[in-house]
PyMOL commands that place a pseudoatom at each C-alpha (Angstrom):
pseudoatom trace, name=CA, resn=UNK, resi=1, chain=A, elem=C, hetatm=0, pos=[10.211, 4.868, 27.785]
pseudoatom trace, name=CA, resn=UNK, resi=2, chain=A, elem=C, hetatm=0, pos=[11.628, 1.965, 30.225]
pseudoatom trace, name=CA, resn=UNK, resi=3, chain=A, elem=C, hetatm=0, pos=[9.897, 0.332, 32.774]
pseudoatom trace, name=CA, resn=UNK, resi=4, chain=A, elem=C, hetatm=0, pos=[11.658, -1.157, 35.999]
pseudoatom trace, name=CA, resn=UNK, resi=5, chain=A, elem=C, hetatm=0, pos=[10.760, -2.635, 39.164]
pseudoatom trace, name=CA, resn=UNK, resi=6, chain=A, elem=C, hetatm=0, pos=[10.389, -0.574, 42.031]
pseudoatom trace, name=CA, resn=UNK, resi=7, chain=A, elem=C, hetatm=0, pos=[13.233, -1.166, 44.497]
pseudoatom trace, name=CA, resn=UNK, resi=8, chain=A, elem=C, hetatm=0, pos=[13.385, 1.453, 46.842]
pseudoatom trace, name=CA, resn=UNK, resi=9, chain=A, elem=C, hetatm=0, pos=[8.941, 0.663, 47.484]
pseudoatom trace, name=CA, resn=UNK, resi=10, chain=A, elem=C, hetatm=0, pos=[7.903, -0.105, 51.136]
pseudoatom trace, name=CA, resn=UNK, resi=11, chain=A, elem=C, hetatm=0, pos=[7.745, -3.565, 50.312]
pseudoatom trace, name=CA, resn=UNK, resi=12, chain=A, elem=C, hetatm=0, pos=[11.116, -3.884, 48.784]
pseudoatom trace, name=CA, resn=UNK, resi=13, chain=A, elem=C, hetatm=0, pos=[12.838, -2.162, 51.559]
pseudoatom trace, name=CA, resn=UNK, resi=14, chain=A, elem=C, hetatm=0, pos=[10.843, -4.753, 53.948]
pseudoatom trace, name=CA, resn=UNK, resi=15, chain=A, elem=C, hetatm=0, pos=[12.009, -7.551, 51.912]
pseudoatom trace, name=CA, resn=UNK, resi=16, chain=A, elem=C, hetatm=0, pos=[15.706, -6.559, 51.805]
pseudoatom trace, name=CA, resn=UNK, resi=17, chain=A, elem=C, hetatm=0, pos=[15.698, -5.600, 55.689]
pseudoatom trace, name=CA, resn=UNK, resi=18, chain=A, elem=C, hetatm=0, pos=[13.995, -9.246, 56.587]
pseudoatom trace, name=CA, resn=UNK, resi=19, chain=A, elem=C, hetatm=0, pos=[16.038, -11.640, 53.827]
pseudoatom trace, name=CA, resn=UNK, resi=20, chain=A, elem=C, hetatm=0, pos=[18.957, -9.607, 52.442]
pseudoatom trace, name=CA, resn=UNK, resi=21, chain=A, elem=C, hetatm=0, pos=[17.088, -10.163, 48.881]
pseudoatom trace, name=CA, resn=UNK, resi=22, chain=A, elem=C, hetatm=0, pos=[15.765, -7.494, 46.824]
pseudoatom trace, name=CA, resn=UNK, resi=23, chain=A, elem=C, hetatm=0, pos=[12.583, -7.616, 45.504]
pseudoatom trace, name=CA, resn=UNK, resi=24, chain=A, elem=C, hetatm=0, pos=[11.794, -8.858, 42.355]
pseudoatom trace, name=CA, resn=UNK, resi=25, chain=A, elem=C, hetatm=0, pos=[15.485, -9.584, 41.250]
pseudoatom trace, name=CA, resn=UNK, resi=26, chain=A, elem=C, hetatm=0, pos=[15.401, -12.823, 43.813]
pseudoatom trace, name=CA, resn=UNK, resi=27, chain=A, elem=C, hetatm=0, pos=[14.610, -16.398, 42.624]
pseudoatom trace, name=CA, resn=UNK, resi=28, chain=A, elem=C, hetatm=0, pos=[10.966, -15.638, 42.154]
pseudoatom trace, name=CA, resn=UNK, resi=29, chain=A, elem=C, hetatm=0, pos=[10.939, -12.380, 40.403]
pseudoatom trace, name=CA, resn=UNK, resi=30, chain=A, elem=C, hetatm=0, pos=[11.320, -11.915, 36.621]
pseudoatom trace, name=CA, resn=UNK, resi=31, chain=A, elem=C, hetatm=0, pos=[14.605, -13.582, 34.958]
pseudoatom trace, name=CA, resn=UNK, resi=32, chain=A, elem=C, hetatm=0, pos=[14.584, -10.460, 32.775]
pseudoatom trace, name=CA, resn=UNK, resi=33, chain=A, elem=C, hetatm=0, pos=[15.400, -7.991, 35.497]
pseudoatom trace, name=CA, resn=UNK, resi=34, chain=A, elem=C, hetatm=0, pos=[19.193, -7.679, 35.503]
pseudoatom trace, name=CA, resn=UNK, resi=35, chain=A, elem=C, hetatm=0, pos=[19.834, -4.857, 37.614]
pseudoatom trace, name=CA, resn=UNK, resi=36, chain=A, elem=C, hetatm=0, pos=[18.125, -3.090, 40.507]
pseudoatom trace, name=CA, resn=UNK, resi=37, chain=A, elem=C, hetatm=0, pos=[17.615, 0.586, 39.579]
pseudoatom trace, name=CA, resn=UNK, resi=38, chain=A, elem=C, hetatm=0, pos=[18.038, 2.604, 42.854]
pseudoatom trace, name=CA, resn=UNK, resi=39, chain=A, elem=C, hetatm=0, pos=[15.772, 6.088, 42.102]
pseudoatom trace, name=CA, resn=UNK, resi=40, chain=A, elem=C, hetatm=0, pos=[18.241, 8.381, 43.828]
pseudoatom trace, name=CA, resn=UNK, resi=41, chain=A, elem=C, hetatm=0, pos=[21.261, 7.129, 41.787]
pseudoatom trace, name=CA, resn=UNK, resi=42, chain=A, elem=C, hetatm=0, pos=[19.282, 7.248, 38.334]
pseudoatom trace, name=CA, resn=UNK, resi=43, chain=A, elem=C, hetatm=0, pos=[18.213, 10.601, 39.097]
pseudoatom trace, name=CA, resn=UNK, resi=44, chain=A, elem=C, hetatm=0, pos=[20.983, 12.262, 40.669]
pseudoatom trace, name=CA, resn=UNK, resi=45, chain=A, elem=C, hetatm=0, pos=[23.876, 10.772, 38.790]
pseudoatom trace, name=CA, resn=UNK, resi=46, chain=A, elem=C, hetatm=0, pos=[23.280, 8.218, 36.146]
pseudoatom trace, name=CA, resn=UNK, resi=47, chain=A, elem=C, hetatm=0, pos=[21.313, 10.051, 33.861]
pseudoatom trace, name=CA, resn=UNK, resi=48, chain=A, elem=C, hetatm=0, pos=[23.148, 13.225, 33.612]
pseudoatom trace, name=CA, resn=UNK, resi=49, chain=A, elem=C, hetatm=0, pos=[26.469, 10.882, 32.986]
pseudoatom trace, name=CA, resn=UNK, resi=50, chain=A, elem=C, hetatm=0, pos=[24.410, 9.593, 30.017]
pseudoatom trace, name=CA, resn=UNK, resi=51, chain=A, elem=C, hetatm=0, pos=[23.111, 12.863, 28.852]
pseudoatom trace, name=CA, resn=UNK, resi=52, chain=A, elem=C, hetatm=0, pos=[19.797, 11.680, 29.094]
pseudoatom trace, name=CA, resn=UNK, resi=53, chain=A, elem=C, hetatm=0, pos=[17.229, 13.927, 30.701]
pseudoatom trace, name=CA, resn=UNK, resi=54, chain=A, elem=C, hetatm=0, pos=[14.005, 12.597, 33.028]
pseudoatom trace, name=CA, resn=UNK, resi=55, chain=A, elem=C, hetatm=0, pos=[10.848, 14.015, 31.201]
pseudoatom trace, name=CA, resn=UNK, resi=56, chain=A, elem=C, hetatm=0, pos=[8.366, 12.234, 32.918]
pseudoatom trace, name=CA, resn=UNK, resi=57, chain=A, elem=C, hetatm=0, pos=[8.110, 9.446, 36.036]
pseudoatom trace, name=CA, resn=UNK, resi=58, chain=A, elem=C, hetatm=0, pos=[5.151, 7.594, 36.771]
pseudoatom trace, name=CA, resn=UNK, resi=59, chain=A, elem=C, hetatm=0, pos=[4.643, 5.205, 39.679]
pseudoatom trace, name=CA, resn=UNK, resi=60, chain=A, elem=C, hetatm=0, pos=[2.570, 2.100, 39.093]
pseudoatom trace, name=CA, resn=UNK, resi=61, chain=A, elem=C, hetatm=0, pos=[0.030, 1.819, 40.636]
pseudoatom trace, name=CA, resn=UNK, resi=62, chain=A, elem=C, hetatm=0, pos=[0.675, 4.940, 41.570]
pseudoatom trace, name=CA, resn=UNK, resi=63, chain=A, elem=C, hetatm=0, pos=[-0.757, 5.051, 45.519]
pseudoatom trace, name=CA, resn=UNK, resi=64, chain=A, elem=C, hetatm=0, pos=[-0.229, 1.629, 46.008]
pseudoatom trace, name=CA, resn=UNK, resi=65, chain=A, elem=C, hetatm=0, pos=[0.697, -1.985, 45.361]
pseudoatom trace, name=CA, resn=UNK, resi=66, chain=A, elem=C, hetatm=0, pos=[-0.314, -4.685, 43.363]
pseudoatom trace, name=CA, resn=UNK, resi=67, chain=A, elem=C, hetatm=0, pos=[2.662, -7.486, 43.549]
pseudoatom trace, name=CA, resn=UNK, resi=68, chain=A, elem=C, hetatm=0, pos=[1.561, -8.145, 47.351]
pseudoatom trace, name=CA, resn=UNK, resi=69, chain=A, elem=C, hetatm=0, pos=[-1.524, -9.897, 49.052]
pseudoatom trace, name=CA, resn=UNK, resi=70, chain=A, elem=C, hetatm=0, pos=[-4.107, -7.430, 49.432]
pseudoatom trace, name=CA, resn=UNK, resi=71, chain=A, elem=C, hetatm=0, pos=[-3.951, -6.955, 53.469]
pseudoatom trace, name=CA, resn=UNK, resi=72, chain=A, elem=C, hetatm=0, pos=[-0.423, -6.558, 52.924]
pseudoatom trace, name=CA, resn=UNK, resi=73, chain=A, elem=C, hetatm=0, pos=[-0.597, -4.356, 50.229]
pseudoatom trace, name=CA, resn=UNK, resi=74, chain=A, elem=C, hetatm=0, pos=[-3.058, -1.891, 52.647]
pseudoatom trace, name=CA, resn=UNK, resi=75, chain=A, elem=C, hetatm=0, pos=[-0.876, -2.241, 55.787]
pseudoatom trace, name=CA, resn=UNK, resi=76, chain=A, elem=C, hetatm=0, pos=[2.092, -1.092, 53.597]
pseudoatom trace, name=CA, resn=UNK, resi=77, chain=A, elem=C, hetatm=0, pos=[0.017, 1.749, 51.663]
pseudoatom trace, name=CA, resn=UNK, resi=78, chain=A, elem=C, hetatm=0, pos=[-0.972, 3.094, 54.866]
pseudoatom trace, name=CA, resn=UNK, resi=79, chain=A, elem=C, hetatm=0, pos=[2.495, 2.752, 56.494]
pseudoatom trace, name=CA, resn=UNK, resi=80, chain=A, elem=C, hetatm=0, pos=[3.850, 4.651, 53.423]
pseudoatom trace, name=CA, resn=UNK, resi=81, chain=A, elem=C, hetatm=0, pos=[2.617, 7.555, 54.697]
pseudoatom trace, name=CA, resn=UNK, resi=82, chain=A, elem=C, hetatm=0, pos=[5.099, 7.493, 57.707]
pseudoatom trace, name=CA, resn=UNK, resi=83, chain=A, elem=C, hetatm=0, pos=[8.031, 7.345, 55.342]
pseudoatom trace, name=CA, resn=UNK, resi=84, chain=A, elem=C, hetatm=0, pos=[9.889, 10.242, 53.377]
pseudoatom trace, name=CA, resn=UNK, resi=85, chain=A, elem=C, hetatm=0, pos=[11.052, 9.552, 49.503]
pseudoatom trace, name=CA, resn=UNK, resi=86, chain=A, elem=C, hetatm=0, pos=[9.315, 10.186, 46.279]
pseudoatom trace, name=CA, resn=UNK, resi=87, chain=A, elem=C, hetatm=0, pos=[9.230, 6.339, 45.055]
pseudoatom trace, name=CA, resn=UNK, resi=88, chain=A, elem=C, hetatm=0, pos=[7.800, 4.569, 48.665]
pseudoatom trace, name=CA, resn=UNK, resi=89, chain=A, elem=C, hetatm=0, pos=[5.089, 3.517, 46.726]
pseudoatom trace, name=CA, resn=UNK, resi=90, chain=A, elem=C, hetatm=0, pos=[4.169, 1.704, 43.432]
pseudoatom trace, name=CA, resn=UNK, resi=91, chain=A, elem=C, hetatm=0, pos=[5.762, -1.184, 42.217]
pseudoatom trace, name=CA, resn=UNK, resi=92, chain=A, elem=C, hetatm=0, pos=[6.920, -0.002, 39.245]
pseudoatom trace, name=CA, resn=UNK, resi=93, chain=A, elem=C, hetatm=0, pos=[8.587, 3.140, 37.731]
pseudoatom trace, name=CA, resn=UNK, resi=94, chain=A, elem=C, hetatm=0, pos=[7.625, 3.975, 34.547]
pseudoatom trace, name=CA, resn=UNK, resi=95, chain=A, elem=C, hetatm=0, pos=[10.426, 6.789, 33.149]
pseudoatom trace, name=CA, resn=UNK, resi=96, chain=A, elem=C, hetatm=0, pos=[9.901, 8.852, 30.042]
pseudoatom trace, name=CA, resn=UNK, resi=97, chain=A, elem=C, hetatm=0, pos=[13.337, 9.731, 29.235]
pseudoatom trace, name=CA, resn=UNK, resi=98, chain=A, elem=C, hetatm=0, pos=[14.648, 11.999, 26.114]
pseudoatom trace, name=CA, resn=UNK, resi=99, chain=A, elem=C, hetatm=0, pos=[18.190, 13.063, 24.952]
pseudoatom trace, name=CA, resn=UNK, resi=100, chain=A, elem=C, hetatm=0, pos=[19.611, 16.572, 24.490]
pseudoatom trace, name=CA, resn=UNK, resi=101, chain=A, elem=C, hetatm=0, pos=[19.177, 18.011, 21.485]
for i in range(1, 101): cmd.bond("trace and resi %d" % i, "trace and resi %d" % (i + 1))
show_as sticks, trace
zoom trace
């Protein structure tokens, strides 16, 4: 199981299209967070170059957002619904991953 900030989240896009800075790897976000995981990449290419297979994904909170003030946390959830992609929401994934056996 790994756990990693949501990058490619309404708010995250926002961020990086207003400041250039990616949410939650800036100076105010976690010192523990060393690399942004973009979803497409991880799915499409990294995993299946580390033979590592995607049993389970889990947005949290999983229809909306929790690391933003709560107006702006509504105007984005109901914004989200304008946008396409499978991770616009939630500010964390939560990945169950398992090798081939």
């Amino acid at each position: 199981m790994i756990t990693t900030p949501n990058v490619d989240s309404l708010p995250a896009r926002a961020k990086f299209l207003l400041t250039g800075k990616i949410r939650t790897m800036d100076e105010f976000g976690e010192p523990t967070h060393i690399s942004p995981i973009f979803w497409d990449l991880l799915r499409r290419q990294f995993l299946t170059r580390a033979g590592v297979r995607l049993r389970e994904h889990f947005l949290f909170p999983p229809n909306g957002y929790q690391l933003s003030r709560k107006p702006i946390a509504w105007t984005f959830r109901i914004a989200a619904a304008a946008f396409p992609g499978d991770s616009i929401l939630g500010d964390n994934h939560i990945l169950v991953l398992e090798t081939g056996r």
